[in-house]
Structures are given as structure tokens and as C-alpha cells.
N, C-alpha and C positions, 0 to 999 in steps of 0.2 A: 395123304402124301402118295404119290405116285412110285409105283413099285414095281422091281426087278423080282419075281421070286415071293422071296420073303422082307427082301432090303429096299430100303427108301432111296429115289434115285436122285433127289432134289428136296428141301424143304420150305417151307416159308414160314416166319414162325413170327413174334409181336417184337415193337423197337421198342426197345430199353428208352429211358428219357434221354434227350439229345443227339439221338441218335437218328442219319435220315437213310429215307429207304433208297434200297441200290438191286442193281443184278450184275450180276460175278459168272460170265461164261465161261465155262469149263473146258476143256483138251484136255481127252481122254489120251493114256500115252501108255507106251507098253511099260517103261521103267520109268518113274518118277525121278530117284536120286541124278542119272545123270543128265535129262533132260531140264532139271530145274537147274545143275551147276551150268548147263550152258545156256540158261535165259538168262541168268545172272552176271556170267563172262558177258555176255550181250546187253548189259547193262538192267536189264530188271530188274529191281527190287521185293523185296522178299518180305512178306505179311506176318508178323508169326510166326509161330513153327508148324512143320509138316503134322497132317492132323493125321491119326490112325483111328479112323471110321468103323472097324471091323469089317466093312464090305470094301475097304479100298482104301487110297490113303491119296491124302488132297496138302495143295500147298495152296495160298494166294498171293498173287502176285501184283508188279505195278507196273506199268510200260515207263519209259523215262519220261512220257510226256505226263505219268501219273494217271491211267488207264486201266482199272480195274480188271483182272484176268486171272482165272483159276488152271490148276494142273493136276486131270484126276489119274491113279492108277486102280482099275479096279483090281480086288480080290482075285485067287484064282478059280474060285468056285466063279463069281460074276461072269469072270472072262470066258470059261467052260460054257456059263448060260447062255452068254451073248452070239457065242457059236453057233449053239445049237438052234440061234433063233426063237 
């Protein structure tokens, strides 16, 4: 897995049965909570609940035409690293 640090920044992992394979592009955002309430005023649809990654915290999303789309915020330690380059 491809890493930040010590944190995985993406994974791929094996499909359960029935299940078909996809990719989920993420938007990194500085505050998740109210950037997802206003995809949702905007009518996106909401996957689940917000996941707490411990390196950051993800929601999935669905555009109205049913468009697959992630929203990550990372950690503050991640966001420190990302700085620092």
C-alpha cells in the first residue's frame, strides 16, 4: 500500500462475492463535516457513515446522476506532513 509516513494513503483489497470492482476519487478538504453538509444541500447522496481512518476521516458520496465520489480530511499530524512536503 502506498504511504504517507507510516499511514496508507489509498488501498486495494479482494471483492467479497457480488461484488464489482470500482474507483472512489477522493477530495481532500480541510473540514469534512461542513463541506459534506453542503454536497448534500447540493443534492449528493451520502454512502454510509463518515469513516474515522485514524489518519483522517472519509465519507462516500454519490453525485445525483449516481457518480461515485469520496471526501477525505486528513489527520493533523498527515496535514503537518503534507506541508512539510
Amino acid at each position: 500500500m502506498p504511504q504517507l509516513g507510516q499511514d496508507g494513503i489509498f488501498g486495494i483489497g479482494p471483492l467479497e462475492a457480488g461484488e464489482e470492482a470500482l474507483w472512489v476519487q477522493y477530495t481532500l478538504v480541510p473540514q469534512l463535516d461542513p463541506v459534506l453538509a453542503r454536497a448534500r444541500e447540493l443534492g449528493a447522496g451520502q454512502v454510509g457513515e463518515v469513516m474515522d481512518l485514524g489518519f483522517g476521516r472519509s465519507a462516500h458520496l454519490t453525485t445525483p446522476a449516481g457518480a461515485a465520489f469520496g471526501l477525505f480530511e486528513g489527520s493533523e499530524e498527515m496535514r503537518e506532513q503534507m506541508e512539510q512536503g
